[in-house]
N, C-alpha and C positions, 0 to 999 in steps of 0.2 A: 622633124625639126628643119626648118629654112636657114642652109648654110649663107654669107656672107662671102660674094665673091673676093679673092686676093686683090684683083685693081680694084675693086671700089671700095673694099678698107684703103687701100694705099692713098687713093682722090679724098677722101673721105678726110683721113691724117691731115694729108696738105692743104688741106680747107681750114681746119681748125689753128693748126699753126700759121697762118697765112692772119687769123683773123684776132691772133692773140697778139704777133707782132705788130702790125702795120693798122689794126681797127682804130678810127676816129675818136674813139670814147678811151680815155686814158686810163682809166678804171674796170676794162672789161678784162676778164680772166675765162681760161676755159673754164672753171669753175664755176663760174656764173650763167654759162651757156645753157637751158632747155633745151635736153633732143627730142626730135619731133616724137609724137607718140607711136608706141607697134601700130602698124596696120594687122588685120589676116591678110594672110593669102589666101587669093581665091583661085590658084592654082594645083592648090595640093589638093588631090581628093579627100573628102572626108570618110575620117574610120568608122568602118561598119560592122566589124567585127562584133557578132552577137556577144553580149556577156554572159547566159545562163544563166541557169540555175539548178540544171540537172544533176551536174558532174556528181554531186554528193551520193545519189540514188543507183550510181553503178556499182555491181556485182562483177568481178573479175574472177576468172579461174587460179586458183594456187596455183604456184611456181610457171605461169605465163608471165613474159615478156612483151616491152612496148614493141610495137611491129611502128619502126621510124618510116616504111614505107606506105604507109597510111597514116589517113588524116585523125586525129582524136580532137573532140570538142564539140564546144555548140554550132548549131547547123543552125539557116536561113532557111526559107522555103526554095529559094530562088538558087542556095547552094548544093540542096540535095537535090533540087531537077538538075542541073549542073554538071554534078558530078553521081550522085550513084543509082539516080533514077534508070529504069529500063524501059518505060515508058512516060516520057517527062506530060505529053498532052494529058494523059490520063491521070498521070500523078496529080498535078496542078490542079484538075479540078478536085481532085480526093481534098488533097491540103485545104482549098477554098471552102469545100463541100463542110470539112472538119470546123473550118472555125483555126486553123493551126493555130500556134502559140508560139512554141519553139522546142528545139530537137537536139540532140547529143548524140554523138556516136562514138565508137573505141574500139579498136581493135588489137587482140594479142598475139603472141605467137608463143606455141607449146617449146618445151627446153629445148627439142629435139630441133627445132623449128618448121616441122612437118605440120603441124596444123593450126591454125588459125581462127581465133574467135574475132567476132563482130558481134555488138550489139548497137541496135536503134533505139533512143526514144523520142515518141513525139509525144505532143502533149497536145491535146485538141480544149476545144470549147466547152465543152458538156462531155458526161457519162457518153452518155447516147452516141454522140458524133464519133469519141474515139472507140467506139465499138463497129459505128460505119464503116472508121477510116481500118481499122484492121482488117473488115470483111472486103474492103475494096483491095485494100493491098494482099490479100492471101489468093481472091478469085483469078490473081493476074497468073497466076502459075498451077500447073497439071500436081497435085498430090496425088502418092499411090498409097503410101505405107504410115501409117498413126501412128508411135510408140507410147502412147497411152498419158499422158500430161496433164494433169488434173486442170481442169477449167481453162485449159489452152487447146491451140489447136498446132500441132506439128506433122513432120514428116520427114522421111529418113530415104537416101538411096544413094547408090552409086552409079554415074552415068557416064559416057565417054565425050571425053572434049577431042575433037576432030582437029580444033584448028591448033593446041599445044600436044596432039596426039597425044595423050596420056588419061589414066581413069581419076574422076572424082567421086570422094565421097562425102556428103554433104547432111549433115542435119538441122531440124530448124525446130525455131518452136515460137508462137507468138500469140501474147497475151494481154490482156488487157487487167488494168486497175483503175479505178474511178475515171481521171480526165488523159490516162496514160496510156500509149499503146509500145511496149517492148517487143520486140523484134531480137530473137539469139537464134547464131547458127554458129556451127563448128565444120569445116571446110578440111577437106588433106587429099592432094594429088599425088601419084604414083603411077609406075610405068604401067604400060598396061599387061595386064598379065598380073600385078599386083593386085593380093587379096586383100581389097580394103572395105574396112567396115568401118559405118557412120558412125561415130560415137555420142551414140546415144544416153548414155548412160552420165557421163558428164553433163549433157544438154539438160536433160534432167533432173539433174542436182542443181545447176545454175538457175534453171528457172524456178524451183521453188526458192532458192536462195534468193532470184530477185524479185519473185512477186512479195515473199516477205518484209524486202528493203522498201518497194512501192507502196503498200497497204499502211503504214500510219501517216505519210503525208498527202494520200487520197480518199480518208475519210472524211 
């Protein structure tokens, strides 16, 4: 909203009383006055904020919490090179490649606040493209370990982050439904020397849980 600076309501006032006293036509009243009409302004950026249409289609784990330190909502192409791509040139053309559409993402955090879910979805142009764009976004990264995800493709391990010294363990799983491609992982850092294990087992519950919430509005 375009606030009204204080002097020029005040110039503004003294215009009008100026014109109610002292105006030529003896019959004028500010009551008879026309204000000029709104302009825009063409100073304020306009809002771009995607609307969605995803948000319905997310599957959240029981008893997680919103994680206020991440972003939840619908994504831009322009917003996830931005901010969560790892490789934005590559991404870009995947998204173009796809046809994108548009994107939502959410993330939670477990009671304990130890571990943290993320889910993506995009939603591409055709079947076919959002099966491209998932094989392009899984080839960017080394998998060693499957835990077995019916009609998905995942992986599970725990690795050492050098620059927060500390070990992660990390599972994913990512699937596709007609024009959709979901993106679920479960994340939890510990010292190292901590015995952490990827929790798979959640992962896999979540992903049948949201391939089932995906499958009647992608038939």
């Amino acid at each position: 909203m375009t606030r009204t600076a204080p002097g020029v309501a005040a110039v503004v006032a003294a215009l009008l009383l100026g014109v109610t006293a002292c105006g030529n036509d003896a019959g004028a009243s500010v009551g008879s006055l026309q204000p000029p009409a709104a302009k825009k302004s063409h100073s304020a950026p306009a809002d771009k904020k995607p609307k969605g249409s995803l948000a319905g289609l997310v599957v959240l784990p029981r008893g997680y919490v919103d994680d206020t330190q991440n972003t939840t909502g619908p994504f831009t192409a322009s917003a996830f090179l931005g901010n969560w791509s790892a490789e934005p040139a590559t991404d870009r053309a995947l998204l173009l490649n796809a046809a994108f559409v548009e994107g939502y993402r959410t993330t939670g955090l477990s009671p304990d606040k130890k571990k943290r879910f993320t889910l993506q979805l995009f939603k591409a142009g055709s079947a076919a493209k959002a099966r491209a764009l998932q094989r392009g976004f899984w080839s960017q990264e080394t998998h060693e370990r499957s835990f077995g995800v019916p009609e998905a493709l995942s992986d599970a391990g725990v690795e050492y982050d050098g620059g927060a010294n500390q070990s992660v363990a990390t599972a994913e799983v990512s699937l596709v439904v007609g024009t959709l491609v979901a993106e679920l992982s479960v994340r939890q850092t510990g010292a190292l020397g901590t015995d952490l294990q990827p929790d798979t087992a959640l992962l896999s519950t979540l992903a049948k849980q949201q391939r089932a919430r995906l499958t009647p509005t992608s038939s």
